[in-house]
C-alpha positions as CSV (number, residue, x, y, z in Angstrom):
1,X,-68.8,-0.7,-25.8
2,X,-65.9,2.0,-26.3
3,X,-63.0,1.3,-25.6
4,X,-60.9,3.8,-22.9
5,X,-62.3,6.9,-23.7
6,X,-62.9,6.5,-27.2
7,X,-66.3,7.3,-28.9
8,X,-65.6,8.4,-32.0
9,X,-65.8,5.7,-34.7
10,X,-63.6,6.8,-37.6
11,X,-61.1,6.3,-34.0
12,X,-62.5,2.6,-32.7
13,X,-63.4,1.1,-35.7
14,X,-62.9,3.3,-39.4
15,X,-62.9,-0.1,-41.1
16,X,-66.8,0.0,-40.2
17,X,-66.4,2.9,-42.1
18,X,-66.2,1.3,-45.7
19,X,-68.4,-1.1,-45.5
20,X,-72.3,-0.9,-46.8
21,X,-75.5,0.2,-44.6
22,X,-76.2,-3.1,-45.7
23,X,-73.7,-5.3,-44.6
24,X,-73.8,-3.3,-41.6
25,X,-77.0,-3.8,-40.5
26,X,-76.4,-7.9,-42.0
27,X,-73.5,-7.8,-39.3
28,X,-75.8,-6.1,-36.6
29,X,-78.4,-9.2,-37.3
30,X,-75.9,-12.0,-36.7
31,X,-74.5,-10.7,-33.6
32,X,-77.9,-10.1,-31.9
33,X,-78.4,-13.8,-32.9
34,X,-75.1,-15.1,-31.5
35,X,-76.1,-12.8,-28.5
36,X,-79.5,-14.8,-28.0
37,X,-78.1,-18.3,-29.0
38,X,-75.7,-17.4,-26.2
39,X,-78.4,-16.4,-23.7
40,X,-80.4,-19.8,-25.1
41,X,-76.6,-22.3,-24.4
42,X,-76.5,-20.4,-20.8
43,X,-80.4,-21.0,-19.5
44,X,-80.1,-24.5,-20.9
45,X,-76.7,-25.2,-19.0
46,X,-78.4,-23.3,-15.6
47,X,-81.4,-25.5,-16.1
48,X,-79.5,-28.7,-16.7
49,X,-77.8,-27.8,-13.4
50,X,-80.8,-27.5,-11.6
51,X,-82.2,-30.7,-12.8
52,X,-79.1,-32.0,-11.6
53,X,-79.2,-30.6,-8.1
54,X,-82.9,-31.2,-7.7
55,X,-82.4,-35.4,-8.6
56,X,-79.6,-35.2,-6.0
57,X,-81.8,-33.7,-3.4
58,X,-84.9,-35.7,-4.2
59,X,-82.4,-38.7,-3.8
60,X,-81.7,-37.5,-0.5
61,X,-85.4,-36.6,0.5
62,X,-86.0,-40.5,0.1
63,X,-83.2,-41.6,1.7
64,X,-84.1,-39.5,4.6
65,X,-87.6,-40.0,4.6
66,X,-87.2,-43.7,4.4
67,X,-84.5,-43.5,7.6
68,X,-88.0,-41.3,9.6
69,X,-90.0,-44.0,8.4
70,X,-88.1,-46.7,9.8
71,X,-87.1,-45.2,13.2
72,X,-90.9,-44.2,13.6
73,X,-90.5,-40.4,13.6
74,X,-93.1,-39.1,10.3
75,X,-96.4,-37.9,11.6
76,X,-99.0,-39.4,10.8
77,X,-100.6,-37.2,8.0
78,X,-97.1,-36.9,6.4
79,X,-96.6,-40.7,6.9
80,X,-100.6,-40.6,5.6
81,X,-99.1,-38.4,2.5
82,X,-96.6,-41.0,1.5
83,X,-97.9,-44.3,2.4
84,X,-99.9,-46.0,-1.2
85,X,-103.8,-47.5,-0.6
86,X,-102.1,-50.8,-0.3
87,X,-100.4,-50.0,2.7
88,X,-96.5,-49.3,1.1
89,X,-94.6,-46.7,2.5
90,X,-93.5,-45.2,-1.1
91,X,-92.8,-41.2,-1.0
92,X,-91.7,-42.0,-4.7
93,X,-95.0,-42.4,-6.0
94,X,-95.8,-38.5,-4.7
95,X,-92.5,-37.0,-5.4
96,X,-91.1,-37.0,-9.0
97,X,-87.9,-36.6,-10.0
98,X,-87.4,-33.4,-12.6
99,X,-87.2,-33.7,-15.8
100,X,-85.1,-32.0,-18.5
């Protein structure tokens, strides 16, 4: 990115200048790479969020489908949904939690 107006590299940056094709292009390599490490740190930090959020509102779904369950407010195919072949009301067993 230029800075205010200036495009002209012998203005920006003339050290760039003196240096090899070479080193250069070795320079150009290592940025791109911090460029996509970066990108790599900030989906892993967004995804790690995420996992976060969606264990807190999973938490929450029980809690709240438990609360239904014992005032007698699920239907019955969403009570059918969450209810085990033994009888147990257990929304766990259908929902999972996310996982990194």
């Amino acid at each position: 990115m230029a800075a205010k107006g200036v495009t002209e590299i012998e203005k920006l940056r003339p050290e760039l200048l003196d240096m090899s094709v070479a080193e250069l292009e070795r320079r150009r390599t290592e940025i791109d790479m911090a460029i996509a490490k970066k990108a790599e740190i900030e989906a892993a930090e967004l995804r790690a969020k995420d996992i976060k959020e969606a264990d807190e509102r999973i938490t929450r779904l029980f809690e709240d489908l438990r609360w239904l369950y014992d005032k007698n407010f699920l239907s019955p195919k969403i009570l059918e949904a969450f209810t085990s072949a033994d009888g147990q009301f257990a929304p766990h067993r259908s929902l999972k939690r996310p996982r990194a």
